[in-house]
C-alpha positions as CSV (number, residue, x, y, z in Angstrom):
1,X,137.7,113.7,62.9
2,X,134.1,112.8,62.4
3,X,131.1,115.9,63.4
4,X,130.3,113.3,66.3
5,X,133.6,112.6,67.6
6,X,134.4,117.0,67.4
7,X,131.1,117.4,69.6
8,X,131.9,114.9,72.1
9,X,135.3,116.7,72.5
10,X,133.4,120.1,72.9
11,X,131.9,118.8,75.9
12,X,133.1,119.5,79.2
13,X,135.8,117.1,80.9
14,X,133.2,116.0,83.5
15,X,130.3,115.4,81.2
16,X,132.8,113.1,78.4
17,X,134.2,111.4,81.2
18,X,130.1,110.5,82.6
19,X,128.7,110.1,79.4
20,X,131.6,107.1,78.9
21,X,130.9,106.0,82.2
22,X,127.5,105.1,81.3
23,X,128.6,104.0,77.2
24,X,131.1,101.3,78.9
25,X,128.4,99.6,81.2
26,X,125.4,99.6,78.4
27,X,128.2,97.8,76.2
28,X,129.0,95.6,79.2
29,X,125.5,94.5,79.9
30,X,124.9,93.8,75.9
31,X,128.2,91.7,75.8
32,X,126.8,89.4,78.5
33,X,123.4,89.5,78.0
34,X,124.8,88.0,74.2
35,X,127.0,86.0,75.8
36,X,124.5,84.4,78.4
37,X,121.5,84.5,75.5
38,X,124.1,82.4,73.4
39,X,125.1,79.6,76.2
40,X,128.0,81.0,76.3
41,X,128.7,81.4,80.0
42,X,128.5,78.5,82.8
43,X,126.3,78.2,85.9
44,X,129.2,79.7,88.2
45,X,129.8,82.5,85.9
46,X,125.2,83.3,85.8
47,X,125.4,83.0,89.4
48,X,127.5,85.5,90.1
49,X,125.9,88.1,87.5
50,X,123.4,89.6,89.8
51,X,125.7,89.9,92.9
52,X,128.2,91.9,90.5
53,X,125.5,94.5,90.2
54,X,124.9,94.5,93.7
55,X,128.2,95.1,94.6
56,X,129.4,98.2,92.2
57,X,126.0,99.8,92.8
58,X,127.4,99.1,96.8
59,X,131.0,100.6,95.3
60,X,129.7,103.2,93.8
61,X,127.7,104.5,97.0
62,X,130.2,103.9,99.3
63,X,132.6,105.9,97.1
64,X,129.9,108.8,97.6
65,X,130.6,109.0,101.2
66,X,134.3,107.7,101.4
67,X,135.7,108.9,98.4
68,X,134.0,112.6,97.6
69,X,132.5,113.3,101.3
70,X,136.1,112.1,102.7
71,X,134.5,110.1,105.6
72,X,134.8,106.6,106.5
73,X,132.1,104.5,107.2
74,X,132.6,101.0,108.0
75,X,128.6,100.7,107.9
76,X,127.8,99.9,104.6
77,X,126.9,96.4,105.1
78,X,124.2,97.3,107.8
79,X,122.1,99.5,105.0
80,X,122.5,96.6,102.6
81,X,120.8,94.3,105.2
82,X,118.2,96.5,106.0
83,X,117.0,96.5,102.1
84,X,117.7,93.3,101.9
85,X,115.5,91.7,104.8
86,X,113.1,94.7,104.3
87,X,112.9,93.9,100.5
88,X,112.3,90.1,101.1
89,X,109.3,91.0,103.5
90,X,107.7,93.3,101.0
91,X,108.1,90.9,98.3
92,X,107.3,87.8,99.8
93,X,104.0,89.9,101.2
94,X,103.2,90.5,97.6
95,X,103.0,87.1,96.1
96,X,99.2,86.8,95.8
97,X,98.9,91.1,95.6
98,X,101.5,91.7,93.4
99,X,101.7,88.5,91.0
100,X,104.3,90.2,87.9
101,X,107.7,89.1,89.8
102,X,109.2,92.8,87.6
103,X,107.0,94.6,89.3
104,X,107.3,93.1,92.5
105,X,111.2,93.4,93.0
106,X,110.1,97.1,91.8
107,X,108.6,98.0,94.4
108,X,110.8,95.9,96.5
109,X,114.0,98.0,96.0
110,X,112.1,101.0,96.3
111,X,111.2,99.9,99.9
112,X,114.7,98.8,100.6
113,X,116.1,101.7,99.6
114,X,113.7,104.0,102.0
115,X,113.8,102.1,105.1
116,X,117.7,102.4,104.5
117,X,117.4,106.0,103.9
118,X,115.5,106.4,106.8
119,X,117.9,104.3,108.9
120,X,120.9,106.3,107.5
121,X,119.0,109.3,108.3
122,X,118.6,108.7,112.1
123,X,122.3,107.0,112.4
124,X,123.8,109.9,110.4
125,X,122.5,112.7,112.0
126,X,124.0,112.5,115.7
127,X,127.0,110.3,114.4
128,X,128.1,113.0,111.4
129,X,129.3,115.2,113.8
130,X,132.2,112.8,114.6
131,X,134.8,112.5,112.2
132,X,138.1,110.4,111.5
133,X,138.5,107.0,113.5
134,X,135.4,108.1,115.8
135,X,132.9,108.2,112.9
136,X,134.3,104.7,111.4
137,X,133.6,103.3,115.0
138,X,130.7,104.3,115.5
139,X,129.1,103.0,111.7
140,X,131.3,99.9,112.5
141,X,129.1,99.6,115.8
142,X,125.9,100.4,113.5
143,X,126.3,97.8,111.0
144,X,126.8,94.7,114.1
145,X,123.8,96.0,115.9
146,X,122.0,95.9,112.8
147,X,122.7,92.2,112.3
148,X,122.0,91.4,116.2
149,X,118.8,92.9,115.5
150,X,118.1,90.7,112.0
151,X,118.7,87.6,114.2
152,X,116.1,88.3,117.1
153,X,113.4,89.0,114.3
154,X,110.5,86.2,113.2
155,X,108.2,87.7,110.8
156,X,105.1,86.0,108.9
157,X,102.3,86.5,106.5
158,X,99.1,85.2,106.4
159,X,95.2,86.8,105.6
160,X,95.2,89.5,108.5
161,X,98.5,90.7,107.0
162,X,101.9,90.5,108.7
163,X,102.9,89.6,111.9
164,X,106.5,91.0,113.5
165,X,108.0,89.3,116.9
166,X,111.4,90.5,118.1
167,X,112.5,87.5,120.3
168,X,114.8,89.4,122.6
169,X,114.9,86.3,125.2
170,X,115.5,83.8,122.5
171,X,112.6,81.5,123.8
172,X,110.1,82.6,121.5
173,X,109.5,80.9,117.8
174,X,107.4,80.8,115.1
175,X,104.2,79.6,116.4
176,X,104.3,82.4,118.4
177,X,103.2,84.7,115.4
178,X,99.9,83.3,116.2
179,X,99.7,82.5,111.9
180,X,96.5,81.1,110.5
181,X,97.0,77.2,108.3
182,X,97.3,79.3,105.3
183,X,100.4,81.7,106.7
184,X,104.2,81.5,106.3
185,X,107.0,82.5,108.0
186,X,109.4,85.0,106.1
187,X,112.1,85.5,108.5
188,X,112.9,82.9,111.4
189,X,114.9,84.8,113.4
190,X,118.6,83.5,113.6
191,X,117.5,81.5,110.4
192,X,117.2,84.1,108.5
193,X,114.9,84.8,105.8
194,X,114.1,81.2,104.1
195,X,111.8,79.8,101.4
196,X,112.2,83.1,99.6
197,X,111.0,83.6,96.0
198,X,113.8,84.2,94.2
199,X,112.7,87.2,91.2
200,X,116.3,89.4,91.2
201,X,117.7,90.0,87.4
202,X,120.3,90.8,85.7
203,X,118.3,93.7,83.7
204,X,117.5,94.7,87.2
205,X,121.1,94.8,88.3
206,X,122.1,97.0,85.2
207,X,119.3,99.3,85.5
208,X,120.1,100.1,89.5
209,X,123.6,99.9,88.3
210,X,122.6,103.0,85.5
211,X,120.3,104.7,88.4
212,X,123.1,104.8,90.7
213,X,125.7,105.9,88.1
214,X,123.0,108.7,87.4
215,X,122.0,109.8,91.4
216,X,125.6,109.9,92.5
217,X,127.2,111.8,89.2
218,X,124.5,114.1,89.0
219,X,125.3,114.9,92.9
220,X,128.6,115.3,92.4
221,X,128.3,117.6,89.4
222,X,125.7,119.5,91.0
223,X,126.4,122.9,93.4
224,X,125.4,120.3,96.5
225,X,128.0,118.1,95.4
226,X,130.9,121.0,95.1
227,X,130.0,122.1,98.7
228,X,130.4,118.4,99.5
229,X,133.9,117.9,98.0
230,X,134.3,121.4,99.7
231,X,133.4,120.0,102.7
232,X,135.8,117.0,102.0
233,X,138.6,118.9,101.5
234,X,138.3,121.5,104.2
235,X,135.7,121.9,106.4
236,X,136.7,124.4,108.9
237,X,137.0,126.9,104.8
238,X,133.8,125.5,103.9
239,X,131.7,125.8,107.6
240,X,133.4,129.8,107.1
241,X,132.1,130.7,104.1
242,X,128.6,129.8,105.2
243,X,128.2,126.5,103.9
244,X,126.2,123.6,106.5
245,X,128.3,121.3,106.7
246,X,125.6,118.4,108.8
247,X,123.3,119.1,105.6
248,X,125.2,118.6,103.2
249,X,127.1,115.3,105.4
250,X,123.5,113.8,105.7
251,X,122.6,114.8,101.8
252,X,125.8,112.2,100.6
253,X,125.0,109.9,103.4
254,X,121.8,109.2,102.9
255,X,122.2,109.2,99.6
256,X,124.4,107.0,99.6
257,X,122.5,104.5,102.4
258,X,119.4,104.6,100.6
259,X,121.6,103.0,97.2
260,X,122.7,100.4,99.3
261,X,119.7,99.4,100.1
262,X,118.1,99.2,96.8
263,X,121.2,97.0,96.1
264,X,120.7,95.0,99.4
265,X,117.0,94.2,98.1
266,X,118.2,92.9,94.8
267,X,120.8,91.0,96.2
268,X,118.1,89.4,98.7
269,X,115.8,88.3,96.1
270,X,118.5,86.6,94.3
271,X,118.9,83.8,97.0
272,X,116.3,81.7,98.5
273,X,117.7,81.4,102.1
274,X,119.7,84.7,103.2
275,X,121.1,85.0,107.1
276,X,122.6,88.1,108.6
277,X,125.9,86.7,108.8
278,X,126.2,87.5,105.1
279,X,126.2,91.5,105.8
280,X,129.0,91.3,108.5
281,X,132.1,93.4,109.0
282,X,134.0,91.6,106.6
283,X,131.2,92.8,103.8
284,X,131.7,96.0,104.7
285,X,135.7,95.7,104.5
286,X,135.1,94.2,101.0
287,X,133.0,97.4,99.7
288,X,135.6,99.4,100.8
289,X,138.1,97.2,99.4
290,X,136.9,98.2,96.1
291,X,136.6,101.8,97.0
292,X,140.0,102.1,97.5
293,X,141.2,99.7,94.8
294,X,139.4,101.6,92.2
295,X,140.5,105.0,93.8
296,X,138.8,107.6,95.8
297,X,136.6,109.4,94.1
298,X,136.8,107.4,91.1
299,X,133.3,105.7,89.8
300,X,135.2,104.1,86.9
301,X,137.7,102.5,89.4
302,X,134.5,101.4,91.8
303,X,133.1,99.7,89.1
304,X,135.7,98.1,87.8
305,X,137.2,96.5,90.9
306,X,133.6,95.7,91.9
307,X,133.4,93.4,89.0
308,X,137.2,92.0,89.0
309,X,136.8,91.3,93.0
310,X,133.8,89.6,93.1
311,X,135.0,87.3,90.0
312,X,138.6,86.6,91.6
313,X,137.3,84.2,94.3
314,X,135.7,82.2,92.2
315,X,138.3,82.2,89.5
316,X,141.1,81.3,92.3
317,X,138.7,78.7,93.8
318,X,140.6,75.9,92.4
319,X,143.6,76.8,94.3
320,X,141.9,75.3,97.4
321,X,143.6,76.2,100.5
322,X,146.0,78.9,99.0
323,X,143.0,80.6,97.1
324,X,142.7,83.6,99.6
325,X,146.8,84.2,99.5
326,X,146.8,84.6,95.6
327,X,144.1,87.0,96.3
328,X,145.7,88.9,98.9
329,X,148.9,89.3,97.0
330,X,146.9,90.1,93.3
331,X,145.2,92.6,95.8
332,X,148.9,94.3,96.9
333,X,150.7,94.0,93.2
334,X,147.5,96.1,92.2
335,X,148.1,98.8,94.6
336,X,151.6,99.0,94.0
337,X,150.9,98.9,90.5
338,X,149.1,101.6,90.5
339,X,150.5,104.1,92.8
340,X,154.1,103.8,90.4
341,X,154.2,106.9,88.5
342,X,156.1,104.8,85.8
343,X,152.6,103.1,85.3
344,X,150.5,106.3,85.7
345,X,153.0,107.7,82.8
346,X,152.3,104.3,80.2
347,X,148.5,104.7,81.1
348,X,148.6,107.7,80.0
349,X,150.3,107.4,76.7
350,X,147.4,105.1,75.7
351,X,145.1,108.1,76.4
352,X,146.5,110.9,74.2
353,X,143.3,112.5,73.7
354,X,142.3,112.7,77.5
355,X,145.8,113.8,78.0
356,X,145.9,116.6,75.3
357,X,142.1,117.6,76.5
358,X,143.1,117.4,79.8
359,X,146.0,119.9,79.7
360,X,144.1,122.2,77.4
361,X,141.8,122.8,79.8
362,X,144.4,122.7,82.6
């Protein structure tokens, strides 16, 4: 054994299993960046690289508050339209300002991802007092009036700065912004956000892929993130040894909010015509899809399922009609597959040195 490979074994558990964590996506992101440098990937396949990121950095999040905090939130989706439609404002208000299109989806996400903080903030501090069914309602309930919302907003740009017009009647349109001949509309209510410059990445997906990797394992490592899984796995212990339990709630779910967002406002900028619709129930079904595919609690699993979800569909897309059954069955052998102890017992085998690590330090 190589003086490398002994140090990485003297590390702890947590910190190998991290430190791969982040080794297997920077070899992932070389591999296709190679691949798509060389010509080696079609149009379908690019298209679909920046919405991969998107949705593990979602997983990943999600995972935060399902998986570790033990709550379910059927939300998600509503944070990731409030950084996207905020993110596409900011940026499309930036073209003259703000001319470097890197810079620009910058500060973007950083805007997405603090207006969904802020929203996650003031839904998740009356609504983290519920728990079970009643909190999954309630986000559920969140993430529709969120979209409602989306659809009764018209928002332009022109030399006096923006102009915001919530057309709650549903008579009111663009002309009522009052623009000057120079201004554009941004967001046109039930439309949606059209004429949008596209500027989203893949670098950028892999670096708020490697920032959320590195907020949410650092959280979870951290003495906040043990009171969490405390928290998680017994409040009523956790509340009586002194521990505040809405602090630490709002500290993951905010947290966790504020990452969907930045990953809302990438996934924005990627298409030039984006409608509420797109952040619906269903979207928020699908994140937790890959949660639970992937395992609660497990960022490997989050990620992985992320990417082998989102690249299904399209693989099964020349099945037509029968497309959406071959996925729902893949989706149930996978389950089964891997709740069989048989299978846990093979995977294992393959890992002798997690195993053999792992019961040393059991």
């Amino acid at each position: 054994m190589t003086k490398a490979k002994k140090k990485f074994f003297s590390l702890k558990k947590t910190t190998r299993i991290d430190l791969a964590t982040y080794l297997g996506v920077i070899i992932a992101f070389v591999v296709m960046t190679v691949l798509k440098d060389g010509g080696a990937l079609n149009r379908k396949t690019l298209g679909l690289l920046v919405p991969i990121c998107c949705y593990m950095s979602m997983a990943v999040s999600l995972n935060l508050t399902v998986g570790i905090l033990g709550e379910l939130s059927l939300g998600h989706a509503g944070f990731m339209s409030v950084g996207a439609f905020s993110g596409v404002i900011v940026s499309q208000s930036l073209l003259t300002a703000v001319p470097s299109a890197p810079v620009r989806l910058a500060i973007a996400m950083i805007v997405g991802a603090s207006f969904a903080a802020l929203v996650g903030l003031l839904v998740g501090t009356p609504v983290l007092r519920l728990q079970g069914d009643y909190l999954a309602i309630v986000t559920l309930a969140f993430g529709e009036i969120i979209a409602d919302l989306v659809n009764c907003l018209i928002v332009g740009y022109d030399a006096s700065g923006l102009h915001i017009l919530f057309n709650l009647s549903g008579k009111k349109t663009i002309d009522d912004l009052g623009l000057d001949a120079a201004g554009y509309a941004i967001i046109k209510g039930a439309q949606g956000a059209t004429g949008t410059k596209t500027i989203a990445s893949f670098t950028a997906g892999f670096v708020l892929v490697m920032l959320t990797l590195v907020i949410v394992l650092n959280l979870t490592r951290s003495r906040a993130g043990r009171a969490i899984m405390a928290i998680r796995d017994n409040h009523i212990a956790a509340q009586s040894i002194g521990l505040n339990l809405t602090k630490y709630k709002l500290m993951a779910f905010v947290t966790s909010a504020a990452l969907a967002g930045a990953a809302g406002a990438l996934y924005g900028l990627n298409y030039s015509s984006l409608q509420s619709v797109k952040f619906n129930f269903n979207t928020s079904i699908l994140v937790l899809v890959f949660v639970v595919l992937g395992g609660l609690g497990n960022i490997w699993g989050s990620l992985l399922s992320a990417a082998a979800l989102t690249i299904l569909p399209e693989a099964l897309r020349q099945f037509a009609d029968y497309r959406m059954l071959v996925y729902a069955v893949v989706l149930i052998l996978v389950m089964l597959a891997t709740n069989d102890p048989q299978f846990k017992t093979f995977f294992a085998k393959l890992l002798p040195h997690r195993h053999s690590a792992e019961e040393k330090e059991g």
